[in-house]
N, C-alpha and C positions, 0 to 999 in steps of 0.2 A: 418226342419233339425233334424235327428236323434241326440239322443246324442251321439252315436260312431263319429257318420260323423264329429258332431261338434267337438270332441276330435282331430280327425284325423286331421282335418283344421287348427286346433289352431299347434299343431305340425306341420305339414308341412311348416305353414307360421313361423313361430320359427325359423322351422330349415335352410330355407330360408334365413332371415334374418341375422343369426348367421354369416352362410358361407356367406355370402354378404362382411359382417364385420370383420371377417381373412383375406378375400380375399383382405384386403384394408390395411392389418396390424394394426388395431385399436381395441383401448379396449374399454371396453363399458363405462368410460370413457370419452373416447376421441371424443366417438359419441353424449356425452349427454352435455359436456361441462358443460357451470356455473346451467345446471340442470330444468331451464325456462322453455324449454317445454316438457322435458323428464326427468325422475330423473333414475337412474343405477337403483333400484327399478323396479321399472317400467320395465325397457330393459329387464329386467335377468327373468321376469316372462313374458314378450314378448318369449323372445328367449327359453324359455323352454316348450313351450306352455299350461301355464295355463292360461294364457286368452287371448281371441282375440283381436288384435288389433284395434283402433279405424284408421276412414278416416283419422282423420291429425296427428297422430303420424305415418300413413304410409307414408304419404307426405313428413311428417320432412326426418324420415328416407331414404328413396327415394332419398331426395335432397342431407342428408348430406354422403351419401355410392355411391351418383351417380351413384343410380342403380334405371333402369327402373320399375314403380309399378307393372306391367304385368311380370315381373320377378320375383317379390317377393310373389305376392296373386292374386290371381282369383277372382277379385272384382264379379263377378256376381255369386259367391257362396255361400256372406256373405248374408243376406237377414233380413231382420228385420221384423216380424211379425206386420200385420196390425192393429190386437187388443189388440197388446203392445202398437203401435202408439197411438189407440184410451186412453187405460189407460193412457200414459204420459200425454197426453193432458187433460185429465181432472185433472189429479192430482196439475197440473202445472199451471191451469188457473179459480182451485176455492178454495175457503177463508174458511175458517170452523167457527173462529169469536168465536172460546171456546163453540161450539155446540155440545154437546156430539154423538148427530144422523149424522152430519155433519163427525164427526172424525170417528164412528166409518162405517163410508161408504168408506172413503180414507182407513182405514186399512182391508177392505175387498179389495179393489181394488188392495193393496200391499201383500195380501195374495195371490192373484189369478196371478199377475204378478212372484211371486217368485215360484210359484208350475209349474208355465206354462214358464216364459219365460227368468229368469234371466239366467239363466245355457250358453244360447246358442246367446245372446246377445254380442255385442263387448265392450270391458274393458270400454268407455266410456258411455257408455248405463247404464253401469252398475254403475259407480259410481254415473250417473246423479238417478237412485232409488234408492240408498243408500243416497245419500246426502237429496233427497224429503222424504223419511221414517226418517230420523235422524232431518228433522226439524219439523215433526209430533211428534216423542216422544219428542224435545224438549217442540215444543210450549205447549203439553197436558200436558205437567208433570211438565213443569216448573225449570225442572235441568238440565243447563248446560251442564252436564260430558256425555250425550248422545252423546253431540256433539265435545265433544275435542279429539276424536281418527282421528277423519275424519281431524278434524282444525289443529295437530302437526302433519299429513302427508302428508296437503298441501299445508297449508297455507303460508309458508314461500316460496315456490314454485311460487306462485303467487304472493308476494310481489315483485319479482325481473320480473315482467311482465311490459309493455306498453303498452299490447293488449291483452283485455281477452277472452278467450272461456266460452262459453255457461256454462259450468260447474265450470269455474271460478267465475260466476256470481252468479252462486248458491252457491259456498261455502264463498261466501264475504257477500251475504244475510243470510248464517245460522252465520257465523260471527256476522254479527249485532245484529240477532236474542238473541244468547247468550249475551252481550253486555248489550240486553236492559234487559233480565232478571236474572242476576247478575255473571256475567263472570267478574271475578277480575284486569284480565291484559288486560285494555283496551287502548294499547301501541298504535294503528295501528288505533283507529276509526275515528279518525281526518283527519291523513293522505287519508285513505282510500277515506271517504267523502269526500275529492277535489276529488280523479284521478280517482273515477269510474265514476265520472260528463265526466269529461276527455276524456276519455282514449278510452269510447264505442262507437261502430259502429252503429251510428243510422240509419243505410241502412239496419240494421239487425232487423225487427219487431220486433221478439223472443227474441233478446236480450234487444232492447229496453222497453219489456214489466217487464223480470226480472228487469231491472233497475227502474223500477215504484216501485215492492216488495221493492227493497232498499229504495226507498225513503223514503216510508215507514216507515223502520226499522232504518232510520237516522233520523228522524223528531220524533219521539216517543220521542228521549234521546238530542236531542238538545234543549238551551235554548227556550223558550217559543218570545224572541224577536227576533229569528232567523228564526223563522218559514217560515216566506214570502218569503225569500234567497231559500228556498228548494221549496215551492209550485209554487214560478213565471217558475220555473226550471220543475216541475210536471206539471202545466199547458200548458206550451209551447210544452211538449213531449204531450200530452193527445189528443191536438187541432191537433199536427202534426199527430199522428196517427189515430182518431177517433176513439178510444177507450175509453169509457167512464164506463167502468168497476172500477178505483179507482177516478172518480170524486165525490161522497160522502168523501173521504177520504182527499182532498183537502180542499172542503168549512169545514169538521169538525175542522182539524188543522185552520184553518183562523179565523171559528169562536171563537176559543180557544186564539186565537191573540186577536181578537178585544175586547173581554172579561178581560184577562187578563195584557195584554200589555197599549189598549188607553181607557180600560175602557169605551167602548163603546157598551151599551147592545141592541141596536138596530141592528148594523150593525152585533150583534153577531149573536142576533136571525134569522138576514134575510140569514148568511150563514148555520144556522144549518138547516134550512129551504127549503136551497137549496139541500145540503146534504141531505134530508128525503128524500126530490121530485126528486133526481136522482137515491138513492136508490130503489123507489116505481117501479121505468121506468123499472129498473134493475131487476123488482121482486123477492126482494130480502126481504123476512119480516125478518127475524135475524138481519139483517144489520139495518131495518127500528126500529123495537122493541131496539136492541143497541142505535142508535141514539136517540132515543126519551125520553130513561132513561138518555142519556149522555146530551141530551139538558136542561132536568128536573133537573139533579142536576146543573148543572152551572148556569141556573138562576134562580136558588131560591133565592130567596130575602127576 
């Protein structure tokens, strides 16, 4: 898709839109309600067409203007580029683990995606790179404030959910992410940790896989005799999917338990051990070389 074309789309489906919404005598308002899956934000850059809309805020919309989608956009014009696919996927599903060659491979990846495909992507494509580039400058830099523009304009948005989308899930994991490296108002981490256990559709692999990153990002900053509460939680999801991509990251936290919690340097060794040997499967030597410094210092003796 051209960029005229894309331009022209985004407007037509807007303008579409708009007239749908007079047509009903409703303000934008009254179409977005307490704001949960749509914020006036959001509508007003809908209806003006600076960015495309996503699948389910067409849906929402659709349902609450009870108006037909085929009335409102020509789903078969939106089309999402295969080697955008290709770059989310990987962005989405490896670890960099503070490797500088790692990092600086993700941000060629986010340079090639923003010169080629951001512009013509639909608004939630697009948040979903922006939310994965803003937890790269977090985690590399190690400063918070990368990430608190994206967190005070969604965050609150999400809080008043029961059911999260895909990009929900990613701004609750940069969430955490900030959190665990020193985000001051950590009002919401408690709460959170029960209801994204909750709340997610484990029918949904992909999201079930983000939820693995959170567990993650919530076992880092919970106490050390909590650990087992989150990993029996990790492990049940891990077995249920066979995905065995954060099973080093399970036996690490346990060994960290049995170490520091029953003081037990055997059963610690035999999970860091485990941790190496699933890493190794995983050929993953960053991850291996990590562990074997994190084994080394915990049981020096």
């Amino acid at each position: 898709m051209t960029k005229d074309k894309d331009a022209e789309l985004k407007l037509k489906i807007g303008k579409n839109i708009r007239a749908a919404r007079l047509n009903k005598n409703l303000t934008q308002a009254d179409v977005c309600g307490d704001e949960s899956e749509l914020t006036i934000r959001q509508l007003a850059r809908i209806e003006n067409g600076q960015v495309l809309i996503s699948l389910s805020k067409l849906l929402f919309l659709s349902q609450k203007l009870n108006y037909p989608v085929k009335d409102l956009v020509d789903i078969e014009k939106i089309e999402i580029p295969k080697r955008y696919l290709e770059l989310k996927n990987k962005l989405i599903h490896s670890h960099t683990y503070g490797d500088e060659e790692r990092i600086a491979l993700q941000e060629e990846m986010f340079d090639e995606i923003y010169e080629n495909f951001y512009d013509y992507l639909p608004e939630e494509e697009q948040l979903l790179v922006e939310v994965l580039q803003v937890q790269l400058d977090v985690f590399s830099s190690r400063d918070v404030t990368y990430g608190l523009t994206l967190l005070e304009e969604y965050f609150h948005q999400i809080l008043k959910k029961k059911k999260y989308s895909y990009n929900d899930l990613l701004i609750i994991n940069l969430y955490f992410l900030c959190c665990a490296i020193g985000l001051e108002d950590k009002t919401y981490f408690e709460e959170l940790s029960k209801k994204v256990i909750l709340y997610i559709d484990y029918s949904d692999s992909e999201r079930v896989y983000i939820l693995e990153r959170i567990l993650i990002g919530i076992l880092i900053q919970v106490k050390t005799e909590d650990y087992l509460i989150y990993t029996k939680a990790f492990r049940e999801i891990t077995e249920s999917t066979n995905n065995f991509q954060h099973k080093p990251a399970i036996y690490a936290f346990e060994a960290k338990y049995y170490l520091q919690v029953e003081r037990d340097y055997k059963r610690c060794e035999q999970s860091y051990n485990k941790a190496i040997e699933f890493a190794r499967m995983l050929n993953d030597e960053t991850l291996v070389n990590n562990l074997l410094k994190e084994k080394e210092t915990d049981l020096v003796t």
